[in-house]
C-alpha positions as CSV (number, residue, x, y, z in Angstrom):
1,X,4.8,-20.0,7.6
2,X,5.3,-17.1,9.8
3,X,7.1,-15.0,7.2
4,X,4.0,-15.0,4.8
5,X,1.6,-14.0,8.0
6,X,4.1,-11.3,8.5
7,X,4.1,-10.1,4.8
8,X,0.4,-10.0,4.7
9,X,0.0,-7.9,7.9
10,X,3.2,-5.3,6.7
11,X,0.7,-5.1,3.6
12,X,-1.8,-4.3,5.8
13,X,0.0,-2.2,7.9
14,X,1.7,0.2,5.6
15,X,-1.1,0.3,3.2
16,X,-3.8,1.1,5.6
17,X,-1.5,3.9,6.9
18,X,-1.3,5.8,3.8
19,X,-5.2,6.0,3.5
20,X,-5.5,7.2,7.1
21,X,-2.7,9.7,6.4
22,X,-5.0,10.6,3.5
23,X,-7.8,11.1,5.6
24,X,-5.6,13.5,8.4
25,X,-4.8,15.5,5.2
26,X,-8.1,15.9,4.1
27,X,-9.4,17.1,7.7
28,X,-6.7,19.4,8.2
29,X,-7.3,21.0,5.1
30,X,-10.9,20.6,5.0
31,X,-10.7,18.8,1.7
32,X,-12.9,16.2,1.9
33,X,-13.7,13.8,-0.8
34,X,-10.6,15.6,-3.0
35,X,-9.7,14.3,-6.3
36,X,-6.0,13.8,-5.0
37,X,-6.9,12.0,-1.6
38,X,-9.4,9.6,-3.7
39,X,-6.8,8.8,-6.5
40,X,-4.2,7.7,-3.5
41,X,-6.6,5.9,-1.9
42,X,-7.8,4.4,-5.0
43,X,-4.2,3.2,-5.7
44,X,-3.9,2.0,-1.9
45,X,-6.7,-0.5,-2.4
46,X,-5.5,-1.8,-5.7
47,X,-2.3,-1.9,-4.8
48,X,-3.4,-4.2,-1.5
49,X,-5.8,-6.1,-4.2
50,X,-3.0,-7.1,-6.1
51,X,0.4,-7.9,-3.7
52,X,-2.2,-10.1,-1.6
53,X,-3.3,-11.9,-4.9
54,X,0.5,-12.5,-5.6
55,X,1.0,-13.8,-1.8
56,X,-1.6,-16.4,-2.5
57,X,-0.7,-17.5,-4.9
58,X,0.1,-20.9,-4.4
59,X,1.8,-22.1,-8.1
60,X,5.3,-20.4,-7.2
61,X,8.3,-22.6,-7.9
62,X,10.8,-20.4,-5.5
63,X,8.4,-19.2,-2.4
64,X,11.5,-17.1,-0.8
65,X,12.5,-14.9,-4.0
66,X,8.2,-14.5,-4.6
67,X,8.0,-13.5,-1.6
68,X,11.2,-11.0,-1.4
69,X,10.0,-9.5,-4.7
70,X,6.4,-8.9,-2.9
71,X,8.4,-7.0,-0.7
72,X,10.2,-5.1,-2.6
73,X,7.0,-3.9,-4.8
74,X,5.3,-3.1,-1.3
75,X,8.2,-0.8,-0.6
76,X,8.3,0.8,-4.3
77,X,4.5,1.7,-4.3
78,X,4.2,2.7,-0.9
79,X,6.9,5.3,-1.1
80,X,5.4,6.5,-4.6
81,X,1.8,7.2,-2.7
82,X,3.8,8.6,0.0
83,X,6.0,11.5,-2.5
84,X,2.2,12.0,-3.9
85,X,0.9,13.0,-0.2
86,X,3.9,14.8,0.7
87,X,3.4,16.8,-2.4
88,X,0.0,17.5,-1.2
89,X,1.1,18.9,1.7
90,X,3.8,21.3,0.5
């Protein structure tokens, strides 16, 4: 199933983004190890914890709706971390 390689590595991909943006922020502002960076990084990893746990699941009685809700989730929580940098950076 190429669609659930795909969803995996988008996790990956948008997820593992954030924390490096994370990390720019904090070098830029020579902030290292702050509070803020660590609690969006923090969320990052749980949040990658948790969507890959649901896309292995393998009791799901519709794969294409599980799936498409994954998706959606991924989207909501990545742009939440993402308003929490940006306000970092204003």
């Amino acid at each position: 199933m190429a669609s659930v390689r795909d969803l995996k590595k988008d996790i990956n991909f948008v997820l593992g983004d954030i924390i490096e943006a994370v990390y720019i922020w904090e070098a830029e502002t020579n902030k290292k190890d702050s509070k803020e960076g660590t609690a969006i990084i923090d969320k990052a990893i749980s949040t990658f914890d948790g969507l890959m746990q649901k896309v292995n699941d393998k009791g799901v009685e519709k794969p294409k709706a599980h799936f498409k809700k994954i998706r959606v989730e991924l989207e909501k929580k990545a742009t939440e971390m993402i308003e929490q940098l940006n306000k970092l950076q204003a």
